[in-house]
C-alpha positions as CSV (number, residue, x, y, z in Angstrom):
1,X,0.0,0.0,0.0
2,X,1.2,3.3,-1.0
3,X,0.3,6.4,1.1
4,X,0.3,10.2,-0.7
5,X,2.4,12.7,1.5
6,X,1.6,16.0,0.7
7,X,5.1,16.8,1.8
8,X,7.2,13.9,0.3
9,X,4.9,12.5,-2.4
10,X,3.7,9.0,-2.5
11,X,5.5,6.5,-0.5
12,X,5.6,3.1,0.8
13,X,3.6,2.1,4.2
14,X,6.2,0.9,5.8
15,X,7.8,4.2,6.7
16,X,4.6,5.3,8.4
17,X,3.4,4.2,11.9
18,X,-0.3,4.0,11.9
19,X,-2.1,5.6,15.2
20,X,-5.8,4.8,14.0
21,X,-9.0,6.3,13.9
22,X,-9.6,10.3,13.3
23,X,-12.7,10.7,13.5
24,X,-12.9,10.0,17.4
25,X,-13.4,13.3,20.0
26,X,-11.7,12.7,23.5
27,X,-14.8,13.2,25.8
28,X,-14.3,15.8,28.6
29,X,-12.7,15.1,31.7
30,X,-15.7,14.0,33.9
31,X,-17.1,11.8,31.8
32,X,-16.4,8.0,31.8
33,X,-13.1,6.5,28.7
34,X,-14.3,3.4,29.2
35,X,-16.1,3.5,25.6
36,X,-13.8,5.9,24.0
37,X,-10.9,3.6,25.6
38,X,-12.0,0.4,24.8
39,X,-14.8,0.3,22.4
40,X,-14.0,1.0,18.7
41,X,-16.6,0.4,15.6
42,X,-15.3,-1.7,12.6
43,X,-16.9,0.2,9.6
44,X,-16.3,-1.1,6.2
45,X,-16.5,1.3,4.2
46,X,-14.7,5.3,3.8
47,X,-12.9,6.2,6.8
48,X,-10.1,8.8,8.3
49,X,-6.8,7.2,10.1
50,X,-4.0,9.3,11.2
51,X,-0.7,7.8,10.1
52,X,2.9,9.3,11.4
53,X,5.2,9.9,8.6
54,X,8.4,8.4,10.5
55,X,10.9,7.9,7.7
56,X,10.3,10.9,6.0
57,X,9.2,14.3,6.9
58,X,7.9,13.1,10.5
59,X,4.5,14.8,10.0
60,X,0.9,13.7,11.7
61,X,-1.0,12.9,8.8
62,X,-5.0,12.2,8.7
63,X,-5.5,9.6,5.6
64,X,-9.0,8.9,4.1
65,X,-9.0,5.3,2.8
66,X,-11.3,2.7,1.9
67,X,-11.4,-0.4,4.4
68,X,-13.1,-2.7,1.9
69,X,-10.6,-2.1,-1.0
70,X,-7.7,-0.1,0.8
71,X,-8.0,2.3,-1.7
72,X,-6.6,6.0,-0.6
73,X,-8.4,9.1,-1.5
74,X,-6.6,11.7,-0.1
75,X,-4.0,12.8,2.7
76,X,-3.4,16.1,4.5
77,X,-1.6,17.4,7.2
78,X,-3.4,16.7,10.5
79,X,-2.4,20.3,12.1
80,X,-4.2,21.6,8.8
81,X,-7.1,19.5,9.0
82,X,-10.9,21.4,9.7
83,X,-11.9,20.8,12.9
């Protein structure tokens, strides 16, 4: 699998660490982790992963990709990402 840098172009998996899902929100401090800890939905379909960029530019990226087909539709910086 190749993933597209917006830095360093497209590039091999293997020099990225994968972190997972980027769609999740840290619930406030009061509220109970155990769900946002331990439970985690297995959607097959469209989804957004951060990936570190380790053996390149070492930049936080958030990946859209396709978990049926592992097919990779975009990639941008996570500190640029829309909240």
């Amino acid at each position: 699998m190749r993933l597209p840098c917006p830095f360093c172009g497209d590039r091999d998996a293997q020099e990225f660490v994968y972190r997972g899902d980027a769609s999740l929100a840290r619930p406030s401090y009061d509220s109970d982790f155990h769900d946002y800890v331990y439970l985690r939905d297995n959607p097959a379909g469209v989804i957004t992963e951060h990936w570190y960029h380790a053996q390149g530019c070492r930049q936080w990226l958030v990946v859209t990709r396709d978990t049926r087909s592992h097919g990779i539709s975009g990639a941008v910086f996570a500190k640029d990402r829309e909240a």
